[in-house]
C-alpha positions in Angstrom: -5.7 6.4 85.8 -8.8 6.8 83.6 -7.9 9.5 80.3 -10.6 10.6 77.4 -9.6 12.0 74.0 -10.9 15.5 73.1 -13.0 15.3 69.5 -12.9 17.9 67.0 -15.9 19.2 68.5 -13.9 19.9 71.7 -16.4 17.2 73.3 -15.0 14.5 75.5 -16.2 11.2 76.9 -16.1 10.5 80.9 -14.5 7.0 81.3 -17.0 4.5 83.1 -14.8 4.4 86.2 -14.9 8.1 86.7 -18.9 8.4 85.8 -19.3 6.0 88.2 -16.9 7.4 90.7 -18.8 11.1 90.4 -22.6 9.4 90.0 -23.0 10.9 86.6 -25.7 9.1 84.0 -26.6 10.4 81.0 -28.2 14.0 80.5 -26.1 15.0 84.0 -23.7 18.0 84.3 -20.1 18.3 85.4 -18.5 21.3 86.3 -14.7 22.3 86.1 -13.2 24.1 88.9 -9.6 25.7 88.0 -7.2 25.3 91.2 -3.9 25.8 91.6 -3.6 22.3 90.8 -5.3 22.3 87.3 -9.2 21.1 86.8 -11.2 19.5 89.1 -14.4 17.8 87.5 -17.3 17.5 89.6 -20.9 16.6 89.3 -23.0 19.9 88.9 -26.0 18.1 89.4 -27.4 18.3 93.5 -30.3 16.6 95.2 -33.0 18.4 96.1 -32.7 18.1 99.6 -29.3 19.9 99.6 -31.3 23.0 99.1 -33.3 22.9 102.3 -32.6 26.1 104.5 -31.1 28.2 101.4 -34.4 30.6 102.0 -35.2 31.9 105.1 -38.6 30.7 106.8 -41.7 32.9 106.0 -42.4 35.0 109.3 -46.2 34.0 108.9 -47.8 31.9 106.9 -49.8 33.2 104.1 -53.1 32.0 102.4 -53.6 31.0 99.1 -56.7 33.9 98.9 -53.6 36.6 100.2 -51.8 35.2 97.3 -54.4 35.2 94.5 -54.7 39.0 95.7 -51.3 39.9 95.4 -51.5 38.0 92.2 -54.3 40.0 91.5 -53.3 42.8 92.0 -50.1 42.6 89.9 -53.0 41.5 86.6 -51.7 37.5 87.0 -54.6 36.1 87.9 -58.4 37.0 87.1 
């Protein structure tokens, strides 16, 4: 069983084992999910491709000159 040591700061290093384990590096986030259990720790970080469907598809597709209108229009673009 992998254990860290809470600083003063309240800041705690993940054991190389567990970063590992989750695919954590460097500049990553973890999240901490309370269950009935206690914490679960889990990487907050997601590829890209997990998002794919999370909008719904455009009915029809639209032009970048119907955009630079509406942009226009709203004083975005000149």
């Amino acid at each position: 069983m992998a254990t860290a040591t809470v600083t003063s700061k309240g800041q705690i290093t993940l054991p190389k084992s567990v970063r590992t384990k989750l695919g954590v590096e460097a500049g990553h986030r973890v999240e901490f999910v309370e269950t009935d259990a206690g914490f679960l720790v889990k990487p907050a970080t997601r590829d890209i491709r997990s998002l794919k469907g999370v909008l719904p598809k455009p009915r029809h597709p639209v032009t970048l000159e119907a955009m630079n209108r509406s942009l226009s229009r709203m004083g975005r673009v000149r």
